[in-house]
LOTOR-960544 format. One record per atom (N, C-alpha, C): x, y, z. Coordinates in steps of 0.05 Angstrom, whole numbers, plus 5000, padded with zeros to 4 digits. Layout:
<recs>
XYZ...
</recs>
This chain:
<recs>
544951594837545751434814544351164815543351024794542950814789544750564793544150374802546150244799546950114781548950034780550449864745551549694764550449374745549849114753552548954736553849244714555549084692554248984678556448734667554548644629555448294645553448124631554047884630556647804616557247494638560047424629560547314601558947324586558347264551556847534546556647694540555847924530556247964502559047884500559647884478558747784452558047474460556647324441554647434434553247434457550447564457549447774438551747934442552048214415550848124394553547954390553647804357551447754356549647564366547747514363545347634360545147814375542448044365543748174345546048234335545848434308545748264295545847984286545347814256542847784263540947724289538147664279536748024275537248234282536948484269537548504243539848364241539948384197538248314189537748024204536647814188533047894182532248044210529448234204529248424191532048604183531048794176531248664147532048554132532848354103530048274096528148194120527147954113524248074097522347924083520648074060518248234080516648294080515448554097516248674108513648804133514849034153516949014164518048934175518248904204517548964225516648764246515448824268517349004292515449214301517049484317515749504337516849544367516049664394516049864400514149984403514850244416514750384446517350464448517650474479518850714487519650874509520051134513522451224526524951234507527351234513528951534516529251554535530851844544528552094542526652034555524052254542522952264523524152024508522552114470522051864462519151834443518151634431520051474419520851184414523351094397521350744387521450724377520750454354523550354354523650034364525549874372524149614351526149494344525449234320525848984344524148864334523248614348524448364337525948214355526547954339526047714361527147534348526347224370529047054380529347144404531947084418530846814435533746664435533946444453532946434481530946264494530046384526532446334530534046204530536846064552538846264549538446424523541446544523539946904538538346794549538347144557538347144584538547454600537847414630536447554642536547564668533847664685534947924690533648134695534548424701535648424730538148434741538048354774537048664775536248884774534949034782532249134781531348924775528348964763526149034795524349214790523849304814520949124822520548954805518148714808518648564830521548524836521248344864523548484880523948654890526348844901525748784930523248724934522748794973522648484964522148294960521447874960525047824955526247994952530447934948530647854978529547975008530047955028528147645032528147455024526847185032528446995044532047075019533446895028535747055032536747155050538547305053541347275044542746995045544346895033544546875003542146874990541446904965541647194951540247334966540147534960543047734962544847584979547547784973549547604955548947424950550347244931548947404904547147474903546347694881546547914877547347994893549048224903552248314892552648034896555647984886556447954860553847734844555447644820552347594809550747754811548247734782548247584767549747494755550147354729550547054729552646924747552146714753549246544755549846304752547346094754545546154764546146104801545846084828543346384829545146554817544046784832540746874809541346714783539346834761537246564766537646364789535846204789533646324811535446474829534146474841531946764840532746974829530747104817528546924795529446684778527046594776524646534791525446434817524046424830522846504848524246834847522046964864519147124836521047144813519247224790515547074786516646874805513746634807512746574826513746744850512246754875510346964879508746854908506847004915507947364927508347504917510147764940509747694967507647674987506747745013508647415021507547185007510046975005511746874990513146894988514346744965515046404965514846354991514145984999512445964980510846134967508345984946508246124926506845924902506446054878504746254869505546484854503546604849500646554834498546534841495846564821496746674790498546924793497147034773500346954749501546824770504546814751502546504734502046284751500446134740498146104713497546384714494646524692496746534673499146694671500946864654501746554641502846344657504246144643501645924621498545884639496545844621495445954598495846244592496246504578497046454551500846364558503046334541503246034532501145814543501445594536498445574505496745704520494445714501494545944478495546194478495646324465498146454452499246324460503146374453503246684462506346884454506546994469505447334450503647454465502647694457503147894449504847964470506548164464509248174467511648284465513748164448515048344481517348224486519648454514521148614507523148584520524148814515527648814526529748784511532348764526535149054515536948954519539449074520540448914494543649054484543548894464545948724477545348734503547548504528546148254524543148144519541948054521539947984554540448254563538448294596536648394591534348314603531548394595530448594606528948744600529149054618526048964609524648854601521448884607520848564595518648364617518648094602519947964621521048014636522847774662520447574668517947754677516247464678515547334663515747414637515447284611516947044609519347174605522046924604521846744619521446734640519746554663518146354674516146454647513746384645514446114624515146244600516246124578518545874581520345974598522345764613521545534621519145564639517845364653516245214635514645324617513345134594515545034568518145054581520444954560520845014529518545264532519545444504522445454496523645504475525945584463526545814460524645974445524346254434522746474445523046794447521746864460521447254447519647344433520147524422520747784435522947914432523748144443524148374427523548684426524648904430527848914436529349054419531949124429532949404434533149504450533849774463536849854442538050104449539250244430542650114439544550114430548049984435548050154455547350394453548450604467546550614505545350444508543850374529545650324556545550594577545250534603543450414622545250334653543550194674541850404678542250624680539950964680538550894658538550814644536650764619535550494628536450384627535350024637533050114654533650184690531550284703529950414698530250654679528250824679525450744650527250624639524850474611523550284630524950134643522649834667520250094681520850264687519150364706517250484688517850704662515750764652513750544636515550344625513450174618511649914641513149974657511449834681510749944704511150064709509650284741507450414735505950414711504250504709500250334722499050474707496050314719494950194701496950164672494849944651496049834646498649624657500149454656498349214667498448994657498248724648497848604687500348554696501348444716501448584734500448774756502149014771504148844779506149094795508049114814506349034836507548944853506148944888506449214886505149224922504849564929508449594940509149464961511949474971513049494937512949424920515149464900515349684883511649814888510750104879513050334900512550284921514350444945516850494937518750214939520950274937522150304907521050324888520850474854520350764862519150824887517951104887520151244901521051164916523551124939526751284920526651044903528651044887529551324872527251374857526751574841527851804856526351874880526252084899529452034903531251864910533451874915535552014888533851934864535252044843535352394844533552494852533352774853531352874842529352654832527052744813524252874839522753064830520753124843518253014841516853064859514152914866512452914835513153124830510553154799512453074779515153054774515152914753515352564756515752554785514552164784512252094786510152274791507352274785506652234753507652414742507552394703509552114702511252034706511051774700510351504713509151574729508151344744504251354739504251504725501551604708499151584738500451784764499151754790498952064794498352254820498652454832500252444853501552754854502452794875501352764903498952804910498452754934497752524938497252224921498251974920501451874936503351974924505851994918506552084953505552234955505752374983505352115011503052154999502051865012503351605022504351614991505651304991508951355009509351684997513051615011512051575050510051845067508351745087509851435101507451195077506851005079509850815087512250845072514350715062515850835089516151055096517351205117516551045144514150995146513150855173513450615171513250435149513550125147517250135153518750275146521450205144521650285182520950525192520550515232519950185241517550165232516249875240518349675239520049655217521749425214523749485233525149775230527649845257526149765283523549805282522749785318522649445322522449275304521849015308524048835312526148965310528648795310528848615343528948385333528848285361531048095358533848195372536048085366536747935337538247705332537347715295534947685276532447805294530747805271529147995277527548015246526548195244524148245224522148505223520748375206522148535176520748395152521248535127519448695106520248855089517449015080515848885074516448625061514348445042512248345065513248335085511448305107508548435104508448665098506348845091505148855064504948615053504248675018501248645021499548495034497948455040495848715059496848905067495449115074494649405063495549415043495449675027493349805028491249695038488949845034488550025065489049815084488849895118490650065119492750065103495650285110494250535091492750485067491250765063489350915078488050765095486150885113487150915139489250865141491150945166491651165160492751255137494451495124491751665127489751635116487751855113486951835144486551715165485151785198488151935210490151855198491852045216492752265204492152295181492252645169490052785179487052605170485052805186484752875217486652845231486252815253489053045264487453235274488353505275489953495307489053315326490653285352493753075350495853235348498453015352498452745360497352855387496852605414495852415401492952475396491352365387491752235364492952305342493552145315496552055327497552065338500851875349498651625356496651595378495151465387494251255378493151405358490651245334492951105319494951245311497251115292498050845301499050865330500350625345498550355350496050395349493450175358492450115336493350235316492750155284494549855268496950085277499749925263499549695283500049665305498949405323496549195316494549235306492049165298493649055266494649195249496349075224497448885224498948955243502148735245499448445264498648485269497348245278494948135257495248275232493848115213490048155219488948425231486548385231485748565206482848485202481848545191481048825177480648905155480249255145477949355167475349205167473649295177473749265206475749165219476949095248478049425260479249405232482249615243480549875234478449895238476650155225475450255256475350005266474550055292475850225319478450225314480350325329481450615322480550765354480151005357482751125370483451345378484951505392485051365425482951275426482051215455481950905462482150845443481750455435483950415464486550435461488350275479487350395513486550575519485950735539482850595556481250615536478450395542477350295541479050125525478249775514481349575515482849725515485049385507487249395530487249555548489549575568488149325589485849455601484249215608484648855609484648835586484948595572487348495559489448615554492348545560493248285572495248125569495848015594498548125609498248035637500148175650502348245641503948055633506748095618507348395603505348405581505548665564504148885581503048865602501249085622504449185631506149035633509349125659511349235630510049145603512449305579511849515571508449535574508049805565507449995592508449985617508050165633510650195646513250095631515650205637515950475618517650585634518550875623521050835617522450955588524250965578525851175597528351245594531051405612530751615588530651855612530852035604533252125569532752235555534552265532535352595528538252605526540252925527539552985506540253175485540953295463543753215460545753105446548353125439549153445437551153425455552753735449551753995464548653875470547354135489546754055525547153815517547153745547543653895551542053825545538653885545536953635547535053545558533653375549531353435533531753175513530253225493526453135497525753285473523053215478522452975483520252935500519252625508516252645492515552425488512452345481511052335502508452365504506452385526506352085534505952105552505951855577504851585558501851605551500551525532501551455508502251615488504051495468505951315481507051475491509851215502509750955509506950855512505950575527504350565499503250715484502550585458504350465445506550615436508650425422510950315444510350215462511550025471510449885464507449785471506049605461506949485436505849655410506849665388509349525381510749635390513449465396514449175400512449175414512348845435510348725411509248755392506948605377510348575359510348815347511948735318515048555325515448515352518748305362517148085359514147995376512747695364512447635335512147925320512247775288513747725285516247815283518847735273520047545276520047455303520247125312518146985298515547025292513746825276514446835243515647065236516047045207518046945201520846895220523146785214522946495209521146335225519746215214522445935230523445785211526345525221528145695231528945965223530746085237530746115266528246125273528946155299527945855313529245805344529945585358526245485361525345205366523645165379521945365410524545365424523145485443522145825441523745895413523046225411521346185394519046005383517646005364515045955386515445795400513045755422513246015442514646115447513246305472512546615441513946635416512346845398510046705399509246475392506146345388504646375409505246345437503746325453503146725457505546865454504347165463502747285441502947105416501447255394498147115405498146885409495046845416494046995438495646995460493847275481494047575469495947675450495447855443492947905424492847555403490147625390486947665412487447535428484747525439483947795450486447915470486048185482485348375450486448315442485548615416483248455397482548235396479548135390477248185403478548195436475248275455475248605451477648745452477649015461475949125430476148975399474949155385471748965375473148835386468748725387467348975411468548985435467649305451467549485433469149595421470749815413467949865387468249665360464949645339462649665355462049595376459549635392458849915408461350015414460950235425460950515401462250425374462350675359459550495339458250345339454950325331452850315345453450425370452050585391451950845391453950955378454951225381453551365354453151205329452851225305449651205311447851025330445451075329444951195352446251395365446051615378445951905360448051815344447752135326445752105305444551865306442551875271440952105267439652115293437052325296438552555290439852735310440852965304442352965281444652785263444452795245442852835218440352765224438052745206436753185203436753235229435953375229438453745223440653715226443153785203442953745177441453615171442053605144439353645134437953665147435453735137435454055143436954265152437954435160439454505143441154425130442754445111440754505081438254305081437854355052435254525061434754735078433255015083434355155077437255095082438855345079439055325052439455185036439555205002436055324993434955155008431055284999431355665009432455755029432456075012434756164998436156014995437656154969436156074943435055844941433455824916431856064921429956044947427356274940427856554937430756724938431156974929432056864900433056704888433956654857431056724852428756484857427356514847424556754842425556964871424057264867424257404841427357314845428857454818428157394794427857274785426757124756423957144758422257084785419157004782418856824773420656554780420256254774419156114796418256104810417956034838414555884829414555634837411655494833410455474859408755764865407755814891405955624903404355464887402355244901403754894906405454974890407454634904409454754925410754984924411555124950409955004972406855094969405655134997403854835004404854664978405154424998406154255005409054315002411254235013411754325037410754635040410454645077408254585089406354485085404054345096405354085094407453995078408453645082410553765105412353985104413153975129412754135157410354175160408654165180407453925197406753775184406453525188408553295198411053355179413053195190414353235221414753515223414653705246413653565268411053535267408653565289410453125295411052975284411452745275413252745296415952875283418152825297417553035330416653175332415853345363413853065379411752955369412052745389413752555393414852425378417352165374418452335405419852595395422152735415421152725441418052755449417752725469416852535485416652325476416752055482420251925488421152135478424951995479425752105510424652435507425752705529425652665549426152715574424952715594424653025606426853105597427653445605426853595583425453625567425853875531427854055546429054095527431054415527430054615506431454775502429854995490429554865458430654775438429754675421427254485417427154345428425054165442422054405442422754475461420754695472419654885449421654965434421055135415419754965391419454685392418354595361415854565381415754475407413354375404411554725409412054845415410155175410410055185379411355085362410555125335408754955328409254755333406454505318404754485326404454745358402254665366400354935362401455135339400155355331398255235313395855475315393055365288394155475268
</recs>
């Protein structure tokens, strides 16, 4: 079920007031101006009028800032409580105008939107209840608020309008990919999250989220492991939060694709744990590209400092089955000291993201373990890029010659097509193998200037190039 937030403590007025400025448009001499928006599965044309910014309110469910609600915790359950009040609709103003990844700062693009609405007034018209809550336009209202507008043109949804209706019109007209403003990615998730809790299936929140299912797949994946990360980070009262991660969407996609393609458990548990570690410490896409199955094993254990050398080489106590008295599966030795590790990175963020919450002295020893942790996982993948672009100009050659293998193998399937037909242009044929005769004879010395041993390939080109 959706949740129902109720109606504002004036609702009533509010009524009144959208049905006389609805008379008053539909009375008035032309068209009237109409929205069209997609209510209960079906096309519906909603009449547009120009409501008070002050007398309207912010959607407390609007899924634009759902993961940035956890900034102020006290805030956020005081909104929890009573939506409607002052306190609680100011303070969704103000996350409506923050950065997601921070909300200590202003957004760029909420900034563009309010330059936008100051130079060009407002474009396109929102969208509310006839409560007067806005179900599309919160950043509008916002925007408009702050440049001390009065008026603000809205769409009005049907009397008969549910919070199941509220949510699900915000999402189709905003979760999509040709909306104005996106959603953050954390706010894509837990919209995706939601849905799934409603009972809906992968392909029909794909058709309205105008995405694919194996997207969708992806993303629940993605949301599943960020919500572990936060349980594993708890370090007495703190902890980290999703918004923490707004800023990586792209490294958490290429996480998702190295640990699907990656057909060894071990090995992708591995790669997974030295990844998400490398995240939560804020490095780089083309950093965290570097880190292999093998990364923590022979490059960063090394270089550790002692402290985390004695957290990740304790062993957890054995664990029963409830009710069978069995012990349960364990992770391989390796994993197990991967996400300890892991572990031990995301308790330093959490103390660094809490930020005044936590004491002076728990802010200096997170600062001081996050700088040895940056350095050990800065030297281990400066090793780590050097040894896989060593590895990459180890395979060039034999790569070169795969794929030049590859397109022989297409040259006789062309040359039986072309028996067949009698299309075959026999004198550029035969000197294209006189060009690769030549190239042949090219690469057979290079090879033996590299060799010291030929093996039988070796051996076998150079008896060919050295035929008359």
């Amino acid at each position: 079920m959706s949740t129902d937030f109720g109606t504002p403590p004036n609702a009533g007025q509010i009524r009144g007031l959208v049905e006389e400025r609805l008379t008053e448009a539909t009375g008035a001499n032309g068209v009237p101006e109409t929205l069209k928006v997609e209510f209960r599965g079906q096309p519906l044309n909603v009449q547009v009028i120009d409501m008070p910014v002050a007398r309207l309110y912010y959607n407390p469910g609007t899924h634009r800032i759902r993961a940035q609600r956890s900034h102020d915790l006290g805030k956020d359950a005081l909104l929890n409580q009573d939506p409607w009040q002052e306190e609680s609709q100011e303070y969704l103003h103000y996350l409506l105008s923050r950065l997601p990844a921070d909300p200590s700062k202003t957004d760029p693009k909420f900034d563009e939107l309010v330059t936008s609405l100051s130079d060009y007034a407002q474009l396109e018209p929102g969208l509310i209840t006839r409560d007067g809550i806005l179900v599309n336009g919160n950043t509008r209202r916002a925007a408009l608020k702050d440049l001390g507008k009065q008026f603000i043109r809205v769409g009005v949804l049907p009397a008969s309008t549910t919070w199941e209706d509220i949510h699900t019109v915000e999402l189709t007209l905003q979760l999509r990919q040709d909306h104005r403003r996106d959603y953050s990615y954390i706010n894509h998730l837990l919209a995706v999250d939601e849905q799934m809790t409603l009972g809906r299936g992968l392909p029909e929140i794909a058709r309205t989220f105008h995405t694919t299912s194996p997207a969708l797949e992806r993303d629940v994946w993605i949301l599943g492991s960020l919500l572990d990360l936060i349980r594993r980070s708890t370090n007495g009262e703190f902890s980290l939060r999703l918004m923490d991660f707004e800023d990586h969407k792209e490294k958490l996609f290429e996480l998702y694709r190295s640990v699907k393609n990656e057909r060894n458990k071990e090995k992708a548990d591995l790669l997974k744990e030295a990844r998400l570690a490398a995240i939560a410490l804020e490095f780089a896409k083309t950093d965290v590209r570097f880190i292999e199955s093998d990364f923590q094993d022979r490059f960063l254990n090394q270089r550790l400092p002692d402290s985390f050398k004695q957290q990740t080489s304790s062993t957890a106590a054995p664990r029963t089955i409830p009710g069978l008295n069995r012990a349960a599966p364990t992770s391989a030795p390796q994993v197990s000291a991967a996400r300890a590790l892991t572990d031990a990175v995301l308790k330093v963020r959490a103390v660094e993201v809490a930020g005044e919450k936590a004491n002076l002295e728990q802010l200096a020893e997170a600062a001081k373990s996050k700088e040895e942790l940056l350095a050990a996982f800065d030297e281990a993948i400066e090793f780590a890029g050097k040894d896989s672009r060593m590895r990459k100009k180890r395979q060039a050659a034999p790569d070169r010659v795969v794929d030049a293998c590859k397109d022989l193998d297409q040259c006789v399937t062309d040359l039986v097509i072309a028996r067949g037909n009698g299309s075959l242009d026999e004198e550029a044929f035969d000197d294209a193998l006189v060009k690769l005769q030549a190239t042949l004879r090219k690469v057979a010395v290079e090879a033996n200037k590299s060799i010291d041993l030929p093996g039988d390939g070796l051996v076998w080109l150079n008896e060919a190039v050295s035929q008359e």
